[in-house]
Phi, psi and omega in degrees: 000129183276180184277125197096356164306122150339103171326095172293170177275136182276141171242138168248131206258152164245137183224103193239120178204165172284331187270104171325300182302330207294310183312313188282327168291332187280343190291305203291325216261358172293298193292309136032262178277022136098058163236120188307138179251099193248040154162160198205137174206171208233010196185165170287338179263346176293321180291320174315307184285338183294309188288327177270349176243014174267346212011085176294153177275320183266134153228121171280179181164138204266165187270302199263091170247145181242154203103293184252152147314161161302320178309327186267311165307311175317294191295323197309314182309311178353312185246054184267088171007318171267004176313139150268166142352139146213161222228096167275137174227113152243153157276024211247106157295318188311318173307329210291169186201155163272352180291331186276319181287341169276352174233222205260032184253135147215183188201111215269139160251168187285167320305115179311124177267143196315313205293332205270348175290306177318332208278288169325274197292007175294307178297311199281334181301298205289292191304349155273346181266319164282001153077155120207133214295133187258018181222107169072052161281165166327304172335295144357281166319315170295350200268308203307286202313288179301350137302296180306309197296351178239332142191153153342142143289136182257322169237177167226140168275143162229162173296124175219109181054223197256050192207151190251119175268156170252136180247082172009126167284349180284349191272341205284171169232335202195146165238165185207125232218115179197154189059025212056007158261134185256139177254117172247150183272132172215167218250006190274140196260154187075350171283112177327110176332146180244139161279100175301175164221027153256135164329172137316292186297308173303284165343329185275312180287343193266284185325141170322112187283334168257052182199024184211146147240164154286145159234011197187159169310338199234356167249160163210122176227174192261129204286300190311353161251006161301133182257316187204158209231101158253180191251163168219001176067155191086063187018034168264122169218161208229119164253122160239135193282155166326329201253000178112319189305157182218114184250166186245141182256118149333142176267344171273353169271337176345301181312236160025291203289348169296324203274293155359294191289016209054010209253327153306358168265002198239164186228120209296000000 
């Protein structure tokens, strides 16, 4: 540093890539440029828990990682209070977009180079210094689109005690979005709400679109287990589940959850 530069804000970082070197290189050229590295993960539910209970300003983080994507991890965190920064450091070019350099994303391939990195965290600097709200930014959104386009969720995590489980979409019966938290419901008997670490709204974009629907602000339920669709009068309706349960139908998802149902083929 020459003399009289201004003293940067020290930043911490998270690094989740699979590859034990890929990781050990990034590590060398972060601390390098005086950014702490306070967690390392080998997966995708490993990288969660690193963030949600270390909260790094930086999450770098590989696209092809295994159980989740990068993408997917990525969308899940977005809407944390506490979201970090996240950096794709991949070897896969194909993946790149332009929505991560226009927006507060960027996206580097390996081998990181010292310059390309400086460059980077040059960016992470200015976007942190301006404070600007990180939950259900445009970013955010880029991430949902580029997440669905590369593939469904086949499971979902949730936080359980200190540890993140993936959970079976066959398993799922309901999600449910209350306190600022979405809650999944499962057919497992005696089982507690798991708490995600996705919106609603995310959830509705990740999951299989023929086999989840929203039916209310506060449901996303799984269509194979809805039993019955009742009127309750007043433009009120109710749907029941496999398991006993009874959810409230939005009157503007009605439509919709009929057409789902098949039920827009029948005739009075």
């Amino acid at each position: 540093m020459t003399e009289g530069a201004p003293s940067l804000t020290p930043l911490t970082a998270v690094l989740a890539d699979d590859e034990p070197l890929a990781r050990l290189h990034l590590r060398r050229l972060l601390e390098e440029q005086g950014i702490t590295v306070i967690g390392e993960a080998e997966d995708a539910p490993t990288a969660m828990q690193a963030v949600h209970d270390l909260r790094p300003d930086l999450l770098f983080l590989d696209i092809q990682m295994p159980l989740l994507s990068g993408m997917h991890t990525a969308a899940a965190l977005m809407h944390l209070d506490h979201a970090p920064l996240v950096i794709f450091v991949t070897g896969y070019s194909e993946y790149a977009a332009e929505a991560f350099d226009r927006d507060a994303l960027d996206y580097v391939l390996k081998p990181a180079s010292p310059e390309r990195l400086a460059r980077t965290l040059v960016r992470a600097r200015q976007r942190l210094a301006a404070d600007p709200p990180r939950r259900d930014t445009a970013a955010g959104t880029a991430i949902d689109r580029q997440a669905v386009a590369q593939a469904p969720l086949k499971r979902v995590p949730v936080r359980v005690d200190y540890a993140v489980q993936l959970v079976r979409l066959e398993a799922i019966l309901y999600a449910e979005a209350r306190q600022r938290s979405v809650y999944l419901h499962t057919a497992e008997p005696g089982s507690e709400p798991r708490r995600t670490y996705f919106s609603l709204t995310q959830l509705e974009a990740l999951l299989p679109e023929d086999r989840f629907v929203r039916i209310h602000d506060s449901f996303l339920v799984n269509l194979d287990v809805v039993e019955e669709l009742s009127f309750l009068g007043n433009h009120a309706y109710a749907v029941r589940l496999s398991g006993g349960q009874t959810l409230p139908v939005g009157r503007t998802r009605y439509a919709a959850l009929r057409q789902r149902l098949g039920l827009d083929r029948l005739t009075s």
